[in-house]
C-alpha distance (Angstrom), angle and dihedral (degrees) to the residues before:
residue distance angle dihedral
X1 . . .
X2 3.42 . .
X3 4.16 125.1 .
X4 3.38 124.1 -111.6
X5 3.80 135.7 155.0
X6 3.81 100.6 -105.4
X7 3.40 148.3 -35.6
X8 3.92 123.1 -29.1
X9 3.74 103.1 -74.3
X10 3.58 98.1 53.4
X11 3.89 99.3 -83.9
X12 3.60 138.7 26.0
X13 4.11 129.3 -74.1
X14 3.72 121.1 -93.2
X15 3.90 80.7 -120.1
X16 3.69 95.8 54.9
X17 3.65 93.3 38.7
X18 4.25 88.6 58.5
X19 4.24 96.5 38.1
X20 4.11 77.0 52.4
X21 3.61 97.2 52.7
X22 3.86 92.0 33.7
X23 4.11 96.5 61.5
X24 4.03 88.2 46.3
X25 3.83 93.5 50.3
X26 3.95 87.3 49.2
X27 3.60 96.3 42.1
X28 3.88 87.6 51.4
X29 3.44 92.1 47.0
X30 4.01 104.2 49.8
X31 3.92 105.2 21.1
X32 4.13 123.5 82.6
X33 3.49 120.1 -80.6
X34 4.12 81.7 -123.0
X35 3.85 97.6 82.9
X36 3.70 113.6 119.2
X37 3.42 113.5 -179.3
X38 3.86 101.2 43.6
X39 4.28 88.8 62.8
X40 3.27 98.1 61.0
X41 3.78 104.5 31.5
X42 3.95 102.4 43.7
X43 3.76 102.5 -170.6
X44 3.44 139.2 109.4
X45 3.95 117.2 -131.1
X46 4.29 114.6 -145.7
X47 3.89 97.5 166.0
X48 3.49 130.9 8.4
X49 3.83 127.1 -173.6
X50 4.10 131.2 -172.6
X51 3.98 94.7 -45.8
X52 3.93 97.3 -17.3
X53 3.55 125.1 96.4
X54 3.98 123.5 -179.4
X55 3.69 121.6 -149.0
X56 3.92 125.1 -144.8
X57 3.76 82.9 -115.2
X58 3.94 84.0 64.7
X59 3.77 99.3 -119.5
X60 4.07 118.4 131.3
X61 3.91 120.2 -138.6
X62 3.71 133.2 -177.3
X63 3.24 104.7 -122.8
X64 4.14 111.7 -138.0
X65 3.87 85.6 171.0
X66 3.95 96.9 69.6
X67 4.05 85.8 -177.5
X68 3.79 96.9 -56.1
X69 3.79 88.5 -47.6
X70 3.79 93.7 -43.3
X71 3.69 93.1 123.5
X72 3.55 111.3 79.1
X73 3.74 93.9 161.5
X74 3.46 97.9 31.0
X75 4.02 123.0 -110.9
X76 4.02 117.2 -25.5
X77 4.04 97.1 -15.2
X78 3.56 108.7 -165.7
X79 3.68 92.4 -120.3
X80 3.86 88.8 63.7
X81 3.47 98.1 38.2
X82 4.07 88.1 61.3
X83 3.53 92.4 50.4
X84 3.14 103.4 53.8
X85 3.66 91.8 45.9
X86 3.45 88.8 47.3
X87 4.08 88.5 66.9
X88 3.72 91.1 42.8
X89 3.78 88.0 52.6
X90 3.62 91.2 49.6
X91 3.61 103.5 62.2
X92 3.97 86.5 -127.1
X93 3.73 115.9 154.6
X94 3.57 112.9 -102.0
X95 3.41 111.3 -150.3
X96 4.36 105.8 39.8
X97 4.25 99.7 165.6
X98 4.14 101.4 -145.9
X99 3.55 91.6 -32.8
X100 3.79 113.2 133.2
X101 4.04 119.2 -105.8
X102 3.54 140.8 159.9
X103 3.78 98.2 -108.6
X104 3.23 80.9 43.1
X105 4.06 100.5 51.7
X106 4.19 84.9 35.4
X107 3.91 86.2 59.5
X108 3.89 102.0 51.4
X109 3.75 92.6 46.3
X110 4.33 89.4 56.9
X111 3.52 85.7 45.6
X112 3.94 94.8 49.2
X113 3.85 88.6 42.6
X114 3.63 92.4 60.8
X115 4.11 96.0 37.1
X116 4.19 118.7 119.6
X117 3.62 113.4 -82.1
X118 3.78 109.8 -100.4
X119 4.12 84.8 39.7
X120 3.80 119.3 69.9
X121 3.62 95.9 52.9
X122 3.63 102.9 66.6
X123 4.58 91.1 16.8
X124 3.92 120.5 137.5
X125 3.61 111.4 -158.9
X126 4.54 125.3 -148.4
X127 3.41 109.7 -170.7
X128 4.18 97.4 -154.2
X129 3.71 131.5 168.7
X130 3.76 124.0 -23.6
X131 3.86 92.6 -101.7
X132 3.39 138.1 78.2
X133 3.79 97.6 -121.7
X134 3.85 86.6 58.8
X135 3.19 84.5 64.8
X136 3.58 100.2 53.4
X137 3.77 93.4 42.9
X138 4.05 89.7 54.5
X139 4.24 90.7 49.9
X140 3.76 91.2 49.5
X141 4.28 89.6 52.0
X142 3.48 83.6 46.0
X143 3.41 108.4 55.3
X144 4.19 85.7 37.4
X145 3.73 93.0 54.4
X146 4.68 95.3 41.0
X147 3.98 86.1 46.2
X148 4.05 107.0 31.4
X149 3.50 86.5 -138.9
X150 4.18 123.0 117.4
X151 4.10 109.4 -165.8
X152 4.06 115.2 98.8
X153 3.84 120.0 -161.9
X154 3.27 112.8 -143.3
X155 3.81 133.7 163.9
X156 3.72 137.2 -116.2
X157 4.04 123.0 -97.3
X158 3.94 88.1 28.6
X159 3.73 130.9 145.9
X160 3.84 116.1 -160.3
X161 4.15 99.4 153.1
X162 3.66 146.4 -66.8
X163 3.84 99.3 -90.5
X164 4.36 119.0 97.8
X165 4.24 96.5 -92.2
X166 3.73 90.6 34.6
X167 3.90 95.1 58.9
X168 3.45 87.0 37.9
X169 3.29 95.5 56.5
X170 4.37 85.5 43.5
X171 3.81 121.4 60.0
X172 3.37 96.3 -91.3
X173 3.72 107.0 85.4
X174 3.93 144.4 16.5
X175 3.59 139.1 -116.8
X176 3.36 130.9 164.8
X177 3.82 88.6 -128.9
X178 3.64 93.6 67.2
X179 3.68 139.7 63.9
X180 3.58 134.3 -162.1
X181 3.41 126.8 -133.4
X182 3.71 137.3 -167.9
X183 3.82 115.4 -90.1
X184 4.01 113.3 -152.1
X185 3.76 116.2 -115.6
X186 3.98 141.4 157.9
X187 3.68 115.2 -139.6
X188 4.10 95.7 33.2
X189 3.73 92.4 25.8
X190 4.28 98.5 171.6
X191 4.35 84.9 -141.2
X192 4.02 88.5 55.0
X193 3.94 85.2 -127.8
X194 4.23 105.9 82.8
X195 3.70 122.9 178.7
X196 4.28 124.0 67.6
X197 4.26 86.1 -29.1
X198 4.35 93.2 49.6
X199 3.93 86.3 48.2
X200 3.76 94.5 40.8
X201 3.52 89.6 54.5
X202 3.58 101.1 38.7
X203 3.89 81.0 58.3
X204 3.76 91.7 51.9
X205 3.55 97.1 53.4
X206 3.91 88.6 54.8
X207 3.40 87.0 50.2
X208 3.71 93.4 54.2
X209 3.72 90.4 45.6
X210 3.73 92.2 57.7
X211 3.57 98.3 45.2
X212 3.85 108.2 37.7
X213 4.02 111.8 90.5
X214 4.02 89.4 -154.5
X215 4.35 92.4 51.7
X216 3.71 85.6 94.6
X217 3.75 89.8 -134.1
X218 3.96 106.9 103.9
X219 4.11 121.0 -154.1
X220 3.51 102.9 -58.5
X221 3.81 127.7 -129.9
X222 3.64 86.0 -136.1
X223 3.87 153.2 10.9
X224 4.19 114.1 -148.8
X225 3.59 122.7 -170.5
X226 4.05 146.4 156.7
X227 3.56 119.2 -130.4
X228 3.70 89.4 -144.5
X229 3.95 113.4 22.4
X230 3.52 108.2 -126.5
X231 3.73 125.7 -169.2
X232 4.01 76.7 16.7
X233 3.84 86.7 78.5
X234 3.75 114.2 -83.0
X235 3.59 94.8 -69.5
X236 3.89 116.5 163.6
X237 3.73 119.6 -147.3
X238 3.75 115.3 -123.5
X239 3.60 119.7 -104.4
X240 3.75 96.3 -129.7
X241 3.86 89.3 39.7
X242 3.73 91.1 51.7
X243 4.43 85.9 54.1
X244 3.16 90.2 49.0
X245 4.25 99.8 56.4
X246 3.67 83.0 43.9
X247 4.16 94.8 54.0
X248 3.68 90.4 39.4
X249 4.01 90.3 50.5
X250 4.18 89.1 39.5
X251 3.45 89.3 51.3
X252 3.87 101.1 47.8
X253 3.86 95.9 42.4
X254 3.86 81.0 -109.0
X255 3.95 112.3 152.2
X256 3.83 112.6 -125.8
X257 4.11 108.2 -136.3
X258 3.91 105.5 -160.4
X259 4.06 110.5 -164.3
X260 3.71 109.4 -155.9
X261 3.47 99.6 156.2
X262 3.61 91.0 127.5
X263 4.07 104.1 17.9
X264 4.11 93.5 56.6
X265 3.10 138.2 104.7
X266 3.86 107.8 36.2
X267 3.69 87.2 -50.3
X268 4.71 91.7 119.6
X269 4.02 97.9 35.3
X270 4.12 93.4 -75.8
X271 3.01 133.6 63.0
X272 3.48 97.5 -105.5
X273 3.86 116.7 16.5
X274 3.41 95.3 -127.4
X275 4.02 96.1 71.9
X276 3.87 80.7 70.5
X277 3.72 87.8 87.8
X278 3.62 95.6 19.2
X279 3.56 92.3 -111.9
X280 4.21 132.5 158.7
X281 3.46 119.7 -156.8
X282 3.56 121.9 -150.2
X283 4.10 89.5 -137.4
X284 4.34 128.6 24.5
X285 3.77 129.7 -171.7
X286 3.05 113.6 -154.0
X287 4.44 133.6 -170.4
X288 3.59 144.3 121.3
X289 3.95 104.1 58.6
X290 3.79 94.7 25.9
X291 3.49 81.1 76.6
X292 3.57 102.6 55.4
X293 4.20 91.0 -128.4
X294 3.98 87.9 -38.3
X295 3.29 128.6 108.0
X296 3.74 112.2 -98.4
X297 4.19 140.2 133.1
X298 3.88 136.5 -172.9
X299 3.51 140.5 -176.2
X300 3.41 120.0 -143.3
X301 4.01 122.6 -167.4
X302 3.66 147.6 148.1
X303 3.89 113.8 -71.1
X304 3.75 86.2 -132.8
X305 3.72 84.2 70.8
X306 3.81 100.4 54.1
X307 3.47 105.7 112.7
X308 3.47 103.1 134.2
X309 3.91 114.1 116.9
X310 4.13 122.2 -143.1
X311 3.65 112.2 -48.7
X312 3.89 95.2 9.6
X313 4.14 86.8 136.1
X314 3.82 124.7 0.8
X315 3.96 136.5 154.6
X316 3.47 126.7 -163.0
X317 3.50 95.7 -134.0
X318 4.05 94.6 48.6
X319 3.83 86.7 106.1
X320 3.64 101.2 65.6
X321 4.00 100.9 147.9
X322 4.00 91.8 -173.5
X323 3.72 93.4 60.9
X324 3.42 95.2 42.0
X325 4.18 93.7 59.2
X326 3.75 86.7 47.4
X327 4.13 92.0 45.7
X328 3.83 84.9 57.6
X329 3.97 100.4 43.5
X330 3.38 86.7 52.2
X331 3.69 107.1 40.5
X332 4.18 86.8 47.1
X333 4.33 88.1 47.1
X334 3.86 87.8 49.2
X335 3.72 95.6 51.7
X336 4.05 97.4 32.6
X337 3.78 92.6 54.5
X338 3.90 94.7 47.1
X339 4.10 83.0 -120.4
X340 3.47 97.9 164.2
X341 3.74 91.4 55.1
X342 3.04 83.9 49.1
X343 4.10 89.7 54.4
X344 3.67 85.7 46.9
X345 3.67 102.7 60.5
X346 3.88 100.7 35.2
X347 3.58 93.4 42.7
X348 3.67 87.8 57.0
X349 3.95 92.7 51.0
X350 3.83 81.6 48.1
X351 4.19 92.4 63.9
X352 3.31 92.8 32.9
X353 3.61 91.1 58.7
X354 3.85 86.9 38.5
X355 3.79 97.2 54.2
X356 3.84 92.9 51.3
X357 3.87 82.8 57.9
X358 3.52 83.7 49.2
X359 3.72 95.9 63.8
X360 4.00 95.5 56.3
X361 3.89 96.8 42.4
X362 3.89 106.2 56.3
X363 4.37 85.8 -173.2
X364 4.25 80.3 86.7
X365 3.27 112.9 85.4
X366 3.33 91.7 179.7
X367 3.79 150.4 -21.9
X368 4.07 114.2 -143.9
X369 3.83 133.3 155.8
X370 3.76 151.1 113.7
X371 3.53 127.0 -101.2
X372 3.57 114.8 -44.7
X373 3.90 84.3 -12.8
X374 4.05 99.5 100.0
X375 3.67 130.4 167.4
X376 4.14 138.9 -176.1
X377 3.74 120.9 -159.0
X378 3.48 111.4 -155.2
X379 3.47 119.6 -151.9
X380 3.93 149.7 174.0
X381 4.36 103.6 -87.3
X382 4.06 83.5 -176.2
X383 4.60 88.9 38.2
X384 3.79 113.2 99.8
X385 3.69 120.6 -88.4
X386 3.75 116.0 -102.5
X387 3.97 119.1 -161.2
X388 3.54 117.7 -32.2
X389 3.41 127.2 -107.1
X390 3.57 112.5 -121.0
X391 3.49 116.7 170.2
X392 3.90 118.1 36.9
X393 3.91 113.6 -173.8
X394 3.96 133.1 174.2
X395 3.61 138.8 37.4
X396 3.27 100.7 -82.2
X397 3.67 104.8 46.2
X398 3.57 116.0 107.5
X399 4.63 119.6 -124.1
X400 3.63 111.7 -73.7
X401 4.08 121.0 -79.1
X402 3.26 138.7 170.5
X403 3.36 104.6 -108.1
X404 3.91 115.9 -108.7
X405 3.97 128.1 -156.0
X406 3.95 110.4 -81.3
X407 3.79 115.3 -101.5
X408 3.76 104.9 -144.6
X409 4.12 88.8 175.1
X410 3.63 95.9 45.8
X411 4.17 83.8 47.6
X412 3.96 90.1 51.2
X413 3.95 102.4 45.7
X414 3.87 85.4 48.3
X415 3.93 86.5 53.0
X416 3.80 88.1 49.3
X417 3.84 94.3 40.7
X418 3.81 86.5 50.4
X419 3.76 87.5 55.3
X420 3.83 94.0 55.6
X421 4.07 92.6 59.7
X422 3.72 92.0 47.9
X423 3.13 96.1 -95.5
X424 3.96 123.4 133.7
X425 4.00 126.9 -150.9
X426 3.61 145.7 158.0
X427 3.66 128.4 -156.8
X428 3.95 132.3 -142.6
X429 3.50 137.6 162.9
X430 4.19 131.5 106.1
X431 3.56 97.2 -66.6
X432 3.98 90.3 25.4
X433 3.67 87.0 -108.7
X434 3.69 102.8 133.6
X435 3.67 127.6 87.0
X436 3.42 114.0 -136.3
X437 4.11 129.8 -143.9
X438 3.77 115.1 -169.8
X439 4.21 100.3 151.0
X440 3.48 110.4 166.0
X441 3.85 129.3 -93.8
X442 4.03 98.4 -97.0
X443 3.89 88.9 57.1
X444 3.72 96.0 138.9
X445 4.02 125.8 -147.5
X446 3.44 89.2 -101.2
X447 3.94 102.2 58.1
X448 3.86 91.0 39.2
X449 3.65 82.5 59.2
X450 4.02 87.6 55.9
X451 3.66 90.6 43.5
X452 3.59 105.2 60.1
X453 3.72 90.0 36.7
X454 3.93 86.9 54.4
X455 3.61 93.7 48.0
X456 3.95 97.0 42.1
X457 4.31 82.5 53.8
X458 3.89 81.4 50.7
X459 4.07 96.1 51.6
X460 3.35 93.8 35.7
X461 4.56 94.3 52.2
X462 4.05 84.7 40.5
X463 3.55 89.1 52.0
X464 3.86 100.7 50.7
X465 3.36 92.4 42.4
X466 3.57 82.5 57.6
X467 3.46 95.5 54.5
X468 3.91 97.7 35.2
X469 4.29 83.8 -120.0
X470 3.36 155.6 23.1
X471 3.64 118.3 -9.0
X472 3.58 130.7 -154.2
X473 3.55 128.3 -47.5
X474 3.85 101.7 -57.8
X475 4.18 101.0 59.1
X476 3.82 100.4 173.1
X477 4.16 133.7 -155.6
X478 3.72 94.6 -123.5
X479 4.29 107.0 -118.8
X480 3.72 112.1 -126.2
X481 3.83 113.0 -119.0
X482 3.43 112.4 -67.1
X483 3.78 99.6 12.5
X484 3.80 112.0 -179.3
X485 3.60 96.2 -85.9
X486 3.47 116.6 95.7
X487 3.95 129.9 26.3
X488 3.80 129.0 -126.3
């Protein structure tokens, strides 16, 4: 499919134009005033291929979204398509509760195949609800009801889910049976140091946590953690940092909860993100691209931990047979095709690329990710400096700054001037100051090409407007949505 602006013609019908603004005026008027998405991105997707999606309106976007990282493959792969026809075709039942099947039974042997070493060959799996915060809610009750114990550690800037534990367990809400920890980063590193000495410290105040009787936290039932912080901002978890939770855990008889909801399946530069470090979690919760673009959520865990009895934790829709055949298509396609290699290397081109735009637009703060896990924090180049940051490690941290106030505005018109070229974004973060890249894994040179050219249109318009003028060296004509660079 190839990206262009609008419909043949050069732009859309009158008809299209008025069934486009008809379903947002509707939608506006009858659904809650909690959607999210639908503010900021105001279209109205009728097709969708690999990383295109086409609006009623006509216009074609690349979609750097990919369903909050849902999209492994991209939008109605062919490999998912057939499976899930395949089921339809069969006359299998689709919906099965925890009874056994063979798409079933086909499903939980890719998704052993693929598990950390040190983990499939003594793994339980629960199938739960259809979401990944039902999978977070079933590994905290299970690591409550195998250790007797009721405190979680967490750690600040997470995202877990929207349901009571999960947002406990995020920084979004308190309870008294959770504690927050700090969570090692460079450019708003909480010790005013980042690098090796932030993490190591970082580490050594969780360490002090668990140990001292007067810390007011007592030995947790659990420890949950992303490899990569998400909606936190795209921050990556160091290597060393990430050894050390899992000794400190190991060592206390403390089970290790690793959330890759979002950071699985290929999407970091491994498979999962926690092979980074070479880490094994005693517990994983797993969604969003296990499903192939359905709706579907596991835990994994240690059999040693399976104490629940018969009905412990259930779901209705835990059964979901379509989901399942696309889970396994796409699991076996990611791992066949070497795509999170493949995630590794381009995603590295893609902040390289990103950190030379870096240097001629002081508004980014910094650019940080893993794989094809990217982020942008923009920030206030005229703000005061906060801490400086003093020790910048890994590939894909960006050159030292001092770190400047976030720019939530500045991160928000880029969004929308993003959306304008064709280009869609979402943005994260604690002041919702980061821009956000998850494109799925079949992004090909080509479109990452029109990507970052999109978005360095987008900093560059947000920035002069900014500034009333010209910007820095590299002033851009802004490219229309779907300009001929880049194929969907």
């Amino acid at each position: 499919m190839t990206v262009t602006d609008s419909a043949p013609g050069g732009c859309a019908s009158a008809g299209a134009r008025t069934a486009h603004e008809g379903i947002l005026r509707r939608q506006s008027a009858r659904e809650s005033a909690a959607r999210t998405y639908a503010r900021a991105l105001p279209i109205v997707p009728v097709r969708a291929r690999g990383l295109t999606i086409e609006g009623a309106d006509g216009r074609r976007y690349l979609d750097c979204l990919s369903g909050a990282g849902t999209l492994a493959l991209g939008h109605n792969h062919p490999v998912v398509l057939e499976a899930i026809r395949k089921v339809l075709d069969s006359g299998a039942p689709l919906h099965a509760l925890d009874l056994a099947t063979p798409v079933k039974d086909a499903f939980v042997t890719e998704l052993f195949r693929t598990l950390p070493a040190g983990l499939a060959d003594h793994a339980r799996v629960q199938f739960c609800g259809p979401a990944g915060t039902d999978a977070v809610e079933a590994a905290l009750k299970l690591v409550r009801a195998a250790t007797g114990r009721r405190t979680i550690v967490a750690f600040a800037g997470a995202y877990h889910g929207m349901t009571a534990g999960a947002l406990d367990a995020s920084g979004h809400a308190a309870d008294v049976r959770v504690a927050r920890l700090p969570y090692p980063q460079d450019y708003r590193c909480p010790f005013g140091v980042g690098g090796a000495r932030g993490a190591e410290l970082a580490a050594r105040w969780t360490e002090s946590v668990l140990d001292d009787p007067k810390s007011g936290v007592p030995l947790p039932a659990g420890m949950i953690l992303e490899p990569v912080q998400g909606e936190g901002g795209v921050i990556p978890a160091p290597d060393h940092w990430m050894r050390r939770m899992r000794q400190l855990t190991a060592e206390r008889s403390v089970p290790l909860i690793a959330d890759e909801i979002q950071t699985g399946v290929g999407r970091t530069g491994a498979f999962w993100a926690v092979e980074h470090s070479g880490v094994t979690p005693d517990v994983m919760v797993l969604s969003k691209a296990i499903g192939g673009s359905l709706p579907l959520a596991v835990v994994v865990y240690r059999d040693d931990l399976d104490v629940w009895g018969p009905g412990a934790h259930a779901g209705t829709f835990r059964g979901n047979q379509l989901a399942m055949a696309a889970g396994t298509a796409t699991l076996a396609h990611v791992r066949e095709n070497r795509l999170a290699e493949r995630a590794a290397a381009l995603g590295s081109h893609m902040l390289s690329q990103l950190q030379d735009l870096a240097r001629h637009f002081p508004c980014i703060g910094e650019v940080r990710g893993r794989g094809l896990m990217i982020g942008l924090e923009l920030v206030d180049p005229e703000g005061e400096p906060g801490t400086p940051d003093r020790g910048v490690t890994g590939p894909a941290a960006a050159r030292p700054r001092e770190p400047r106030p976030a720019a939530p505005e500045l991160a928000a018109a880029v969004r929308r001037e993003c959306l304008r070229r064709g280009l869609i974004v979402e943005l994260g973060g604690r002041h919702a100051s980061v821009v956000r890249l998850l494109p799925p894994l079949t992004i090909t040179d080509e479109q990452a090409a029109a990507v970052l050219g999109r978005l360095a249109d987008a900093v560059d318009a947000a920035a002069r407007g900014r500034t009333g003028g010209e910007h820095g060296p590299h002033r851009r004509q802004p490219r229309p949505a779907g300009a001929a660079e880049g194929a969907g």
